[in-house]
C-alpha positions in Angstrom: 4.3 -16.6 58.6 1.8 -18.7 59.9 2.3 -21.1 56.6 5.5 -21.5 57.7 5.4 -22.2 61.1 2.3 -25.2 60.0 5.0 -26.8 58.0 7.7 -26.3 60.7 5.0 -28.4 62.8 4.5 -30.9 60.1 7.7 -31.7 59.8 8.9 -32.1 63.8 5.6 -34.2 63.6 7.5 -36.4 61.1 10.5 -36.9 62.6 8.9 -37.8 65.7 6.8 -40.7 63.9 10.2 -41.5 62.6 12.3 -41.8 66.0 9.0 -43.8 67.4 9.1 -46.6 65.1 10.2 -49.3 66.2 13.9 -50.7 65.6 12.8 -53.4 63.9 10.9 -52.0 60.9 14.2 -49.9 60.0 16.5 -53.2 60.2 13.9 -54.6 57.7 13.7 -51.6 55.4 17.5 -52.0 55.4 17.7 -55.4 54.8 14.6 -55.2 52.0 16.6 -52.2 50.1 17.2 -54.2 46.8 13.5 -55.1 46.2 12.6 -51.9 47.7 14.4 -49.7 44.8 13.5 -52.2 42.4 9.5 -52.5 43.1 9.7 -48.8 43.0 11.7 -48.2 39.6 9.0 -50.7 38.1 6.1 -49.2 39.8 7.6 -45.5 39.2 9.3 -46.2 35.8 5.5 -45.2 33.7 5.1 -42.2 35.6 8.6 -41.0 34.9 7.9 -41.9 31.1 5.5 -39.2 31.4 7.1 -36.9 33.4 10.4 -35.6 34.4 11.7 -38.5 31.8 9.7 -38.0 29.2 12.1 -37.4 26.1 14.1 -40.0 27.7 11.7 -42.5 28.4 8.3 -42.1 26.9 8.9 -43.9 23.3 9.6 -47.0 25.5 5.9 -47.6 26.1 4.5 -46.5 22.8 4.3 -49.5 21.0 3.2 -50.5 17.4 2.1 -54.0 17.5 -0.4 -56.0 19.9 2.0 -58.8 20.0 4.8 -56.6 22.1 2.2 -55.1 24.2 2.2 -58.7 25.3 5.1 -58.7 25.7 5.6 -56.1 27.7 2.6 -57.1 30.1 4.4 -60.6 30.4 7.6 -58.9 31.3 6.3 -56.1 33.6 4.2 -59.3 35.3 7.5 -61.8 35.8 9.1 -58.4 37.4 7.0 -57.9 39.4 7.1 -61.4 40.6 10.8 -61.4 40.8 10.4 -58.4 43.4 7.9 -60.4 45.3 9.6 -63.6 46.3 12.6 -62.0 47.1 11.1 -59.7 49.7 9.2 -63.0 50.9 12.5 -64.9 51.2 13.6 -61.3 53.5 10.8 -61.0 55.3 10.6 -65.0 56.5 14.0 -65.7 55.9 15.7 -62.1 58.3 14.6 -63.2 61.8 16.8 -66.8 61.6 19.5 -65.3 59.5 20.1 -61.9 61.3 18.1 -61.4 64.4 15.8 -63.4 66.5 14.2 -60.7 67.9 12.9 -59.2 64.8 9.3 -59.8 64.7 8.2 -62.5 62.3 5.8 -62.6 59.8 4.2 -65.4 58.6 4.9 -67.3 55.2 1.4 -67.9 54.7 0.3 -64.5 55.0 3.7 -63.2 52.4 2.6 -65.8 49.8 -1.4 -65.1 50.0 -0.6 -61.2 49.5 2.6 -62.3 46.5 0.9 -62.3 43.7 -1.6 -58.8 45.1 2.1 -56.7 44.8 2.8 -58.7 42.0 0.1 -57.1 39.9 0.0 -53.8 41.7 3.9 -53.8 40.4 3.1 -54.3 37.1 -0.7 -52.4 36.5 1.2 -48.9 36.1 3.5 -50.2 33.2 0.4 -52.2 31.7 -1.8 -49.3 31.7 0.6 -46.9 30.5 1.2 -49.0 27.6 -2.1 -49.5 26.6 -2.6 -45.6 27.4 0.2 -44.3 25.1 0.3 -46.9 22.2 -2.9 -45.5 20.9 -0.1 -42.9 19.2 0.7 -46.2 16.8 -2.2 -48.5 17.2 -5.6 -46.0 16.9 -7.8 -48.7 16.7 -8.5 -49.7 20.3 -9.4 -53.4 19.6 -5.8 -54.0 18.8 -4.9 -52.8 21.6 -7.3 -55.1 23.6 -6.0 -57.9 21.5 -2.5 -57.1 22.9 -3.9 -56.3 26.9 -5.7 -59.6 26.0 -2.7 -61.5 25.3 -0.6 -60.0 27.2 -2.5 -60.7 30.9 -3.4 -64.5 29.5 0.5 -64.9 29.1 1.3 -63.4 32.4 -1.8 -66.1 33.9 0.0 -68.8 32.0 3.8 -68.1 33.5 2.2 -67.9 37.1 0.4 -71.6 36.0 3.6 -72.6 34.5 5.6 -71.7 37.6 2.8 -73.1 40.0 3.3 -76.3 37.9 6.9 -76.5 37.8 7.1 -75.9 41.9 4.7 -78.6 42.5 6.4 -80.7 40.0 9.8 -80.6 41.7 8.5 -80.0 45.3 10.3 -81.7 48.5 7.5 -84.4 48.7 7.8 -85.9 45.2 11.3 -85.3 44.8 12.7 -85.7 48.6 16.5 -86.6 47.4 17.1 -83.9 44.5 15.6 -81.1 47.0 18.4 -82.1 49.7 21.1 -82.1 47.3 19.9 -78.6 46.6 20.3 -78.3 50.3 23.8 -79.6 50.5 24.7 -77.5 47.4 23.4 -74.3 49.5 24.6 -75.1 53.0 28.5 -76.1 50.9 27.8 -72.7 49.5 27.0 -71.1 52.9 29.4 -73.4 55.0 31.3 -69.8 56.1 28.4 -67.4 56.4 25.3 -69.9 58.3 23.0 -71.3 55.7 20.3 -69.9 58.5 17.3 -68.3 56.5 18.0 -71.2 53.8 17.4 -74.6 54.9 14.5 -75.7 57.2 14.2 -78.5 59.9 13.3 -81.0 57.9 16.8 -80.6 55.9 15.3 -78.7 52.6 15.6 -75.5 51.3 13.1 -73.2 53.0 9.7 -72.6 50.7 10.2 -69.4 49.9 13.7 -69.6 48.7 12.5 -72.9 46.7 10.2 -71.1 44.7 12.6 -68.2 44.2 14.8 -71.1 42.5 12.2 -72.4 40.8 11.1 -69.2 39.7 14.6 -68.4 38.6 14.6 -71.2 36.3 11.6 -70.6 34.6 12.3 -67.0 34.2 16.1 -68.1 32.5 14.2 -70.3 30.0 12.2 -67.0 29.1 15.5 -64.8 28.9 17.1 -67.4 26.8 14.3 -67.5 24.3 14.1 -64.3 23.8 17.8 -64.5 23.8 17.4 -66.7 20.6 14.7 -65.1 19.1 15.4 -61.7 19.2 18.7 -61.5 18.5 19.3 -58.7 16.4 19.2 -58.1 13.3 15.3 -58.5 12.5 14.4 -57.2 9.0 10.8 -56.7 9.8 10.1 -54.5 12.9 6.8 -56.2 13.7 9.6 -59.8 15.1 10.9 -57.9 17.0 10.9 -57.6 20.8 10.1 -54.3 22.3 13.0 -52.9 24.2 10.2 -51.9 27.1 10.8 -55.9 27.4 14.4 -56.1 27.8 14.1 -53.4 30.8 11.9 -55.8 32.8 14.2 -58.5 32.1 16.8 -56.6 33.8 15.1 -55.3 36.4 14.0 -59.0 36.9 17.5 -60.5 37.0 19.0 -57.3 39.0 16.4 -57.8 41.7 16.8 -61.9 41.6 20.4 -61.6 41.5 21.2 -58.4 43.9 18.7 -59.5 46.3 20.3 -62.4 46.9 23.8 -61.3 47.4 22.4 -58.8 50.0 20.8 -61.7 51.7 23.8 -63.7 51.7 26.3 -61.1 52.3 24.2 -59.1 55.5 24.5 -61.5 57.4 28.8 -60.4 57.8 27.9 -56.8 57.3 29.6 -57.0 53.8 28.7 -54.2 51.3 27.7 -56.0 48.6 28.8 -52.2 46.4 32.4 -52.8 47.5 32.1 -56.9 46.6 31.0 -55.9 43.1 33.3 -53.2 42.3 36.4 -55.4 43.6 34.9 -58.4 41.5 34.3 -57.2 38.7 37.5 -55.0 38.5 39.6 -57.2 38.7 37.8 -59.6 36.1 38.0 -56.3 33.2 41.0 -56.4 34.0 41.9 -60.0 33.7 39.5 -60.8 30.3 40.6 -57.3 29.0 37.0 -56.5 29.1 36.3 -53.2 26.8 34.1 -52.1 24.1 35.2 -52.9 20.6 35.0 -51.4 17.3 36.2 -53.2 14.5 39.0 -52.6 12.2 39.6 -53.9 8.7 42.2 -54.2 6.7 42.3 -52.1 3.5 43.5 -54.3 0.8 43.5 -51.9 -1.7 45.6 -49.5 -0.2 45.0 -46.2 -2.5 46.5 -43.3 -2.6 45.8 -41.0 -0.1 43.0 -37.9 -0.4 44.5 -35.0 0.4 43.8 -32.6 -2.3 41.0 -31.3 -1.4 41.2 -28.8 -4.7 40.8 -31.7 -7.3 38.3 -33.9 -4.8 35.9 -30.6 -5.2 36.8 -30.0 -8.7 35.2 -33.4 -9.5 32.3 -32.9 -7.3 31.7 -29.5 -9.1 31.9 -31.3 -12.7 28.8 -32.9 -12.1 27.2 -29.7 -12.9 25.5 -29.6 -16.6 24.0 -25.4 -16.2 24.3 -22.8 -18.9 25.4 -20.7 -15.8 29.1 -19.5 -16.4 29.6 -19.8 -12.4 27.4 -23.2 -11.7 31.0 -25.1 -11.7 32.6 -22.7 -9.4 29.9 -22.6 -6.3 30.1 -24.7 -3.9 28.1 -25.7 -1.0 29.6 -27.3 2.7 26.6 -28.5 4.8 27.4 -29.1 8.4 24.9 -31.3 10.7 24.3 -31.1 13.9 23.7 -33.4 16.5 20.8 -34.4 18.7 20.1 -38.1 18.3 17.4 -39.8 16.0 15.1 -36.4 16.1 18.7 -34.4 14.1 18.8 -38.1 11.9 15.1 -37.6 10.5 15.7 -33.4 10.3 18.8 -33.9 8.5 17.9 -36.3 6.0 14.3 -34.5 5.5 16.1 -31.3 4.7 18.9 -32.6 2.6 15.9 -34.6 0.4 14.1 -31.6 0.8 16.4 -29.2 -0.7 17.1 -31.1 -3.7 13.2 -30.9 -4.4 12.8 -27.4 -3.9 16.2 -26.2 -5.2 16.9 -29.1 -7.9 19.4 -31.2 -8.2 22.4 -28.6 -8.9 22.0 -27.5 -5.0 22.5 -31.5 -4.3 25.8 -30.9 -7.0 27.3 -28.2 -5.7 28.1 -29.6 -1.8 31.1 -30.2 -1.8 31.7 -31.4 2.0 29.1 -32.7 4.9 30.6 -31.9 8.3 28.3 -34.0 10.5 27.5 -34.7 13.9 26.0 -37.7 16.3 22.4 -37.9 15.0 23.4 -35.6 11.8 25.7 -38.0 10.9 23.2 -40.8 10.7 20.7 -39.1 8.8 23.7 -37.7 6.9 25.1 -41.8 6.3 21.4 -42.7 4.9 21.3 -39.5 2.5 25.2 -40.6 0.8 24.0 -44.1 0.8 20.9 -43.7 -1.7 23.5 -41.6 -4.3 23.9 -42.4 -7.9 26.7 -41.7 -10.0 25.0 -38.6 -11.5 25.6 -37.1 -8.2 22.7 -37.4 -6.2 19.9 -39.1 -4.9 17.0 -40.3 -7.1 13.5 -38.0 -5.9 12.2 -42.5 -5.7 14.9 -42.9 -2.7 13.4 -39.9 -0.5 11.3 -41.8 1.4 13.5 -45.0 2.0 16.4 -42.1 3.0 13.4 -40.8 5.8 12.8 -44.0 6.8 16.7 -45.3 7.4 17.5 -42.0 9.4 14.2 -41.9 11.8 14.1 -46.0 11.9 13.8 -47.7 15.4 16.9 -48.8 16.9 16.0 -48.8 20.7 14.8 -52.3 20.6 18.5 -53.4 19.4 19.9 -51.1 22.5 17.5 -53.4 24.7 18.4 -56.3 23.7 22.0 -55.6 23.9 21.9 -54.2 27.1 19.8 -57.5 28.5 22.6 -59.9 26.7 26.2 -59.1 26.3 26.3 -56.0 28.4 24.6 -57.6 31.2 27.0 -60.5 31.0 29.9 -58.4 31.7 28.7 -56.6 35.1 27.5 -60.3 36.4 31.1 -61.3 36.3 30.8 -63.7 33.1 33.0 -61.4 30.9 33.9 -64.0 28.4 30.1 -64.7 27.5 29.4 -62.0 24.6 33.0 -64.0 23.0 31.4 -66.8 23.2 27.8 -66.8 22.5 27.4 -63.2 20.6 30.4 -63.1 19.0 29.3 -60.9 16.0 27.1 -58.6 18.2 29.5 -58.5 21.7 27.9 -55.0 23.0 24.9 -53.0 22.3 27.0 -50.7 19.9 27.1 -53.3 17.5 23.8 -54.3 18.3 22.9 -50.4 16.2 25.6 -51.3 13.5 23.6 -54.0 12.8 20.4 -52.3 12.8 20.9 -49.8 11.2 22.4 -51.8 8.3 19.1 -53.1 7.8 18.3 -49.8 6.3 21.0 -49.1 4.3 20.3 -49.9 0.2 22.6 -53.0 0.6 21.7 -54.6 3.9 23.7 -57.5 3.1 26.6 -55.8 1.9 28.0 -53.3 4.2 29.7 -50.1 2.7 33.1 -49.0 4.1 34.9 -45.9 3.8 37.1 -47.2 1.1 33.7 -47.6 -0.3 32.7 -44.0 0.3 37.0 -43.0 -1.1 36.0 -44.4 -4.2 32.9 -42.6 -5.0 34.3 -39.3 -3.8 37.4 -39.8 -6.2 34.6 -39.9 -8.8 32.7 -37.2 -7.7 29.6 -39.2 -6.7 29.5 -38.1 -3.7 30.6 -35.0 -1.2 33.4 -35.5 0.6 31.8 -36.7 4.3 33.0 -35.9 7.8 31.6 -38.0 10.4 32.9 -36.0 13.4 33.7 -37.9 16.5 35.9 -37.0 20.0 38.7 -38.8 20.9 38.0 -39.1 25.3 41.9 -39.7 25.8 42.9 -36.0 24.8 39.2 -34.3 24.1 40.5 -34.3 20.5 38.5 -34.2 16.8 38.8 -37.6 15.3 37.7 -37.3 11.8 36.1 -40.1 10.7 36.3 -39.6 6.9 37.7 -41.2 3.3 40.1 -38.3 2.9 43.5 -37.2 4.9 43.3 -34.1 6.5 46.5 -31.1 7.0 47.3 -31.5 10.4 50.5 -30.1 11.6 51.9 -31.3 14.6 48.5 -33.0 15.2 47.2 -30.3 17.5 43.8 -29.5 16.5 42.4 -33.2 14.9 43.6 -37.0 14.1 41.5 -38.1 11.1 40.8 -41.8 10.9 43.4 -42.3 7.8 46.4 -40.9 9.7 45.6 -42.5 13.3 44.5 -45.9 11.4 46.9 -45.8 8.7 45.9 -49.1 6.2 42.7 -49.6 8.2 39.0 -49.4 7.3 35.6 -49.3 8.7 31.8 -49.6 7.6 29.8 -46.8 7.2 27.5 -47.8 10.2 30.7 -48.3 12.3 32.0 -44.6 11.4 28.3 -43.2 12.1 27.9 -44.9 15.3 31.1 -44.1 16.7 30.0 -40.6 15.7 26.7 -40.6 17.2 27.7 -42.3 20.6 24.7 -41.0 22.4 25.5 -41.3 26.1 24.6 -44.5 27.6 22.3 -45.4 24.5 25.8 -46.5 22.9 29.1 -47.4 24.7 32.4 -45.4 24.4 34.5 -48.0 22.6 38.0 -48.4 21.0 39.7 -50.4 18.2 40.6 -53.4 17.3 41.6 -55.1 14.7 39.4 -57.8 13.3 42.0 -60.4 13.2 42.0 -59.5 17.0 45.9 -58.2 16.7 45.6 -54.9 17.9 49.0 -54.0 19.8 49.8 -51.3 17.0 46.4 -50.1 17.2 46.0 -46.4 18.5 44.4 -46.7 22.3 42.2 -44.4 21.8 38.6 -44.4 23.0 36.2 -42.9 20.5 32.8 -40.4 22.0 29.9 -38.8 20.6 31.2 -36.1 18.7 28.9 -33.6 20.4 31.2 -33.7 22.8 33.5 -31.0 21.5 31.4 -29.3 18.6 27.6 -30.2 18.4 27.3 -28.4 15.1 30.5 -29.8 12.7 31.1 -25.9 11.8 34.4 -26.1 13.0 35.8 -28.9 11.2 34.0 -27.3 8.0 35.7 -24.1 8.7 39.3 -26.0 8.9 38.2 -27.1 5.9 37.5 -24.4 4.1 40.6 -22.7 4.9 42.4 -25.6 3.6 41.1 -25.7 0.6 40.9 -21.8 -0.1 44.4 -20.5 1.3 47.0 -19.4 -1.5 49.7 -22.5 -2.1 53.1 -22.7 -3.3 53.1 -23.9 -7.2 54.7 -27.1 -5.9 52.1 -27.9 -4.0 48.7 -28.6 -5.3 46.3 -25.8 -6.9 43.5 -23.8 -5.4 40.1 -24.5 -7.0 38.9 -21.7 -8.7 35.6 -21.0 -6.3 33.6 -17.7 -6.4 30.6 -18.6 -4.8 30.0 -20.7 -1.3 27.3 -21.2 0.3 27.4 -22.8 4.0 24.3 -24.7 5.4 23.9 -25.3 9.2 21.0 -28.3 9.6 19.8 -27.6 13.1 17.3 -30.0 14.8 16.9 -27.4 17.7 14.8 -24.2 17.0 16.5 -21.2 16.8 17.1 -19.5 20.2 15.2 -16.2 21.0 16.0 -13.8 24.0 13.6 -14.3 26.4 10.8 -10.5 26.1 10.7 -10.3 29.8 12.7 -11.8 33.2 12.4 -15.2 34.7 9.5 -15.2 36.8 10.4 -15.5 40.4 10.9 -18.5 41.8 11.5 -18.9 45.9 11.7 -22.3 45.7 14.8 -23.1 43.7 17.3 -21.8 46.1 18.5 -25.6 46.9 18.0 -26.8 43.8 20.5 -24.0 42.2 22.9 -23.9 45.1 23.5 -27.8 44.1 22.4 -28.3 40.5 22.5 -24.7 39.3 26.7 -24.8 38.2 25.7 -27.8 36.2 22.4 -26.3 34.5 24.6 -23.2 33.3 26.7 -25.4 31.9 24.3 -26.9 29.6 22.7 -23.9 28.9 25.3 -22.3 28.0 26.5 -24.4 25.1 23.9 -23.9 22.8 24.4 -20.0 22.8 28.0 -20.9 22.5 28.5 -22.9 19.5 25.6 -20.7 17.9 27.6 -17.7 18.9 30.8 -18.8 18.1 30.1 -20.0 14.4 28.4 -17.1 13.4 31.5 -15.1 14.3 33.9 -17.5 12.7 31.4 -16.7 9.4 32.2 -13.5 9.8 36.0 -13.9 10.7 36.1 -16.1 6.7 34.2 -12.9 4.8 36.5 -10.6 6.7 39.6 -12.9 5.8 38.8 -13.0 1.8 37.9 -9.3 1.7 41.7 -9.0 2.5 42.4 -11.1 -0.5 43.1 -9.5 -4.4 39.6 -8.3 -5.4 39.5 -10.8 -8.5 40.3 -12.9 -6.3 37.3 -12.5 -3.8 34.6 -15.2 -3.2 31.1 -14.5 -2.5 30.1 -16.6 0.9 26.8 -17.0 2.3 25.9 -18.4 5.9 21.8 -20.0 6.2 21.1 -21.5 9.1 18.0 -23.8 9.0 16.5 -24.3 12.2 13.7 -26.7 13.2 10.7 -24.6 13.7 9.7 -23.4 17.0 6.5 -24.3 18.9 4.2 -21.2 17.3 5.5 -22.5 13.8 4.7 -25.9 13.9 1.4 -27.1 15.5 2.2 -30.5 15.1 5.7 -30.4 16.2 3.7 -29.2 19.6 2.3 -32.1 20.6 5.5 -34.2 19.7 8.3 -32.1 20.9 7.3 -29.5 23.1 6.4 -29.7 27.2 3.1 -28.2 28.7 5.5 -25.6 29.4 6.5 -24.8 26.1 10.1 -26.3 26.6 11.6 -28.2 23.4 12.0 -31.5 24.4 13.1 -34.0 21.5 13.4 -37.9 22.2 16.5 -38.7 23.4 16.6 -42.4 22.4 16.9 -44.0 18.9 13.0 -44.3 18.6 10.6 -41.8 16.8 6.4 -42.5 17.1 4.8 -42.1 13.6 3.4 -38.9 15.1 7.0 -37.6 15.9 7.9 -38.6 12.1 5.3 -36.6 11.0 6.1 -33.6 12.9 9.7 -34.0 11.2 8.4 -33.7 7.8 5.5 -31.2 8.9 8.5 -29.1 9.9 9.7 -28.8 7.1 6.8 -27.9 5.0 6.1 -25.2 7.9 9.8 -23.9 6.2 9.0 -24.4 2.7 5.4 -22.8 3.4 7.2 -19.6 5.0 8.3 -18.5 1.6 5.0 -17.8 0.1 3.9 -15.2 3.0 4.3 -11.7 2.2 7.2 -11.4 5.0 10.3 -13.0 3.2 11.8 -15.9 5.2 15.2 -17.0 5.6 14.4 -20.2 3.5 12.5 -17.2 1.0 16.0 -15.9 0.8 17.7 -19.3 0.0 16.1 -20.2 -2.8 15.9 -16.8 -4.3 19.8 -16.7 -4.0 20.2 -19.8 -5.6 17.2 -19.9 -7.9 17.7 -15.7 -9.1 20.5 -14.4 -8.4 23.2 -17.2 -8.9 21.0 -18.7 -11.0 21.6 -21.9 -10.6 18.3 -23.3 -12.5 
């Protein structure tokens, strides 16, 4: 009680200091609220990265080269700066502009104490990356090469901008400094240009070396506009995407800062001014996001029977076993960004060495989702027309499906997604035509990777191998955000009366194709990282074009069981002669790729917690949300498993197929010691990257995950993968 009534104490104590204050250092905290949020996102941001943010943030500031630790120094220091002289041009400027009676504060004292904040603003982020890059760089005197380089470019801007000021300063060039005046008071004419122009008929100091400032920071932006400008085919040119976050948060400040400045002075909520403006210009320039249609020249006939599709999958086989021809094998992927990329693909390869290359033969269908569907595209890519990957193309498959992409998110996000929220819509049309958004900017990434960077597959690509039995028929599962709807992003048609349950992308685009990067990216739209986006044609005629706008396909079924399910029914139920036959299949074998470990009930009760009551009387609806819908999708498809076996034990006994249901999960915690120290909290809690960037040590905990499976099945205790291979290996034989 006595605890309580201490804290009670405290915080009357609080409020009090808070009524006392005087009116005058609130009106300032108001008035300083741009560069006040922004000097604390870039002071906070490293701490984040290693805390509450961590799977969210922390690969930012692990970097691999000391060149972008440079970088990233220079950028964290010109941040910083940008923060500084726009609370200078506040502080000096908010007494002539708003209120006389605020109490001043000298301009000499602002700029002696500038460049202090400065570096305070940008010591956590240095630090941090120098701290955490020792994941990629171990040798420590790269990483004082980088620190090095990095502060002597951050020494040379502030020289450069020092020069540049004095270059252009008032005394040497008197006339071009009052035209800047005249420009600004023009500018001003209806809002007092007080807080702007001095006495002497110039701009004041401190918002002449903010201009200046600006101008040298836009020369930087549009160098590294230039340079960087996806796609790079070595990773070591390109531009960390830690960089691209200080540029915005250097242009938000600059820019935001500003308007508030200008805008205060009429009480005008510089929120509602945005939203109004640039409203009303998406809706003049038709500003959306994009994906890009093709025309289909060939125009083939449509895949709809799945029966012969799998028939010439299944004749790929070359065993002695009577039934090697007639078992099949449906893989479904599930989502969970680049970590469920590099487990898919590591599983997939993996299989194939452990089981041979009839397992890799028999699928017949891979139902993937977001992340699977990436490592999923980089698997089908590296196939041969014997029907699988070569055991060479492993590694390159790894390497595609676990390869950094965040730096291309960055530099979109800086460039042509930027553009369109600082009211210059028709920019990315203009200047980035081939990359408008940062969705594009992963397309083009990512094709990088692929075994013909220069030559990008399409899914009349992908038709044609699976008419020949190259390759299993893929599913790149998406959502459709119009109607919460399966789009199917796949060569084949699917069934679909009535179009209830799916659209597939041959029916909705009918005579349209995409590339492979296209389909896998619309299919792995992870939330913020890539934009929501719709069609259009690349002719740029798009009125018959379905308005739909394409999500993550996580969004409705994380796993890709239910679309294999459909598909399984499909191809199993008993048709009319006229219509065409059902494969003669005895033997399937479903394979859920999990990137998550598998869920355990928990041995004992929550402990208890008195301090959450807030926090679940707010957030608490939303957490069971998301809690839930692991448990549910896991729940729910092993019951449809059951619901298939229970459906063909109704059917003729010769007629009965044999179906098996493995889940392979990614191991838990206790399992895999290295996977600890990559994926797991302090508190045990799984918690994969949620960007499109894997450290080396996260890549290694991939593969070390699945050796931790492969390992299980030569303990005593049989595993689940023990019971795999024995199944196919012993008793289907399939050796």
């Amino acid at each position: 009680m006595l605890q309580k009534i201490l804290l009670w104490l405290g915080i009357v104590a609080v409020v009090t200091v808070w009524l006392l204050l005087p009116s005058g250092f609130w009106e300032y905290v108001f008035f300083l609220r741009i560069p006040l949020l922004m000097g604390l996102l870039l002071f906070a941001l490293p701490f984040l990265a290693q805390g509450p943010l961590k799977s969210m943030l922390k690969n930012l500031f692990v970097l691999r080269y000391a060149r972008q630790i440079a970088l990233t120094i220079l950028g964290a220091t010109v941040a910083g700066m940008a923060v500084t002289f726009v609370v200078a041009i506040i502080l000096v400027g908010a007494p002539d502009r708003f209120d006389p009676e605020l109490p001043r504060i000298s301009s000499d004292f602002i700029k002696k104490w500038s460049y202090v904040l400065a570096i305070a603003l940008a010591l956590p982020t240095t630090l941090t990356v120098f701290d955490l890059s020792k994941e990629e760089m171990t040798e420590k005197r790269e990483r004082l090469s980088g620190l090095f380089l990095g502060v002597s470019s951050g020494v040379i801007f502030l020289l450069l901008f020092k020069q540049t000021r004095d270059f252009f300063s008032p005394t040497k060039f008197p006339d071009f400094n009052r035209s800047l005046a005249k420009v600004v008071s023009f500018v001003t004419e209806d809002f007092s240009d007080k807080g702007y122009i001095n006495n002497d008929g110039f701009l004041t100091d401190n918002y002449f070396d903010c201009f200046v400032f600006f101008i040298v920071l836009l020369a930087i932006y549009v160098i590294a506009f230039k340079v960087y400008m996806p796609p790079k085919i070595k990773e070591e040119e390109e531009a960390p995407a830690l960089l691209y976050v200080m540029l915005l948060i250097s242009v938000s400040v600059l820019l935001l800062g500003n308007l508030t400045f200008f805008f205060d002075y009429s009480r005008i909520s510089i929120l509602f001014f945005w939203v109004l403006i640039a409203g009303a210009l998406y809706r003049l320039f038709n500003v959306d996001h994009y994906f890009t249609l093709n025309d289909d020249p060939k125009q083939p006939k449509e895949l709809t029977d799945f029966a012969v599709l799998v028939q010439k999958r299944l004749d790929k086989q070359n065993l002695e076993e009577p039934l090697a021809k007639q078992t099949l094998v449906v893989v479904c992927a599930s989502g969970g960004g680049i970590q469920a990329a590099g487990w898919t693909a590591k599983v997939l390869t993996g299989l194939q060495e452990e089981l041979g290359e009839s397992f890799t033969k028999a699928i017949g269908l891979i139902s993937s989702v977001s992340g699977g569907s990436v490592g999923a595209m980089y698997y089908l890519d590296r196939f041969t027309d014997k029907g699988f990957p070569p055991a060479s193309e492993y590694s390159k498959i790894f390497e595609g499906a676990t390869g950094n992409s965040l730096d291309a998110v960055g530099w979109g996000l800086a460039y042509p997604d930027l553009w369109r929220v600082i009211f210059l819509p028709f920019l990315p049309d203009i200047l980035t035509p081939e990359i408008r958004d940062r969705g594009i900017a992963i397309e083009k990434d990512w094709q990088e990777n692929m075994k013909t960077p220069r030559s990008a597959k399409t899914l009349a690509d992908w038709r044609s191998e699976v008419e020949e039995g190259n390759i299993p028929l893929p599913v790149l599962n998406a959502t459709l955000v119009e109607n919460g709807l399966r789009l199917l992003i796949t060569p084949a048609k699917f069934p679909n009366p009535d179009e209830k349950k799916f659209f597939d992308f041959n029916s909705l685009y009918p005579g349209k194709d995409i590339d492979v990067v296209t389909a896998a990216r619309l299919s792995a739209t992870f939330p913020y990282i890539s934009p929501i986006c719709r069609a259009k044609a690349k002719n740029g005629e798009d009125s018959d074009i379905a308005n739909y706008h394409v999500a993550d396909g996580g969004y409705f079924d994380n796993s890709g069981f239910v679309t294999a399910l459909e598909w399984l029914e499909e191809l199993l139920r008993e048709k009319p002669q006229a219509e065409e036959t059902t494969p003669e299949i005895k033997r399937i074998l479903i394979l859920q790729i999990n990137p998550f470990p598998e869920a355990e009930l928990p041995k004992q009760q929550p402990k208890k917690e008195k301090k959450l009551g807030l926090f679940m009387a707010t957030i608490g609806p939303l957490l069971g949300l998301f809690k839930v819908r692991g448990p549910i999708l896991n729940s729910r498809n092993l019951t449809e498993v059951e619901l298939l076996k229970e459906w063909q034990k109704t059917r003729e006994a010769h007629k009965k197929i044999k179906i098996e249901y493995f889940p392979i999960f990614f191991p838990s915690m206790t399992e895999n010691i290295r996977a600890k120290e990559s994926f797991y909290s302090k508190k045990g809690e799984y918690e994969p990257p949620l960007s499109w960037k894997l450290t080396n040590n996260e890549k290694k905990a991939i593969k070390a995950g699945w050796d931790t499976i492969t390992e299980e099945s030569k303990t005593e205790k049989p595993s689940r993968f023990e019971k795999l291979k024995k199944l196919w290996l012993d008793e289907w034989n399939m050796k």
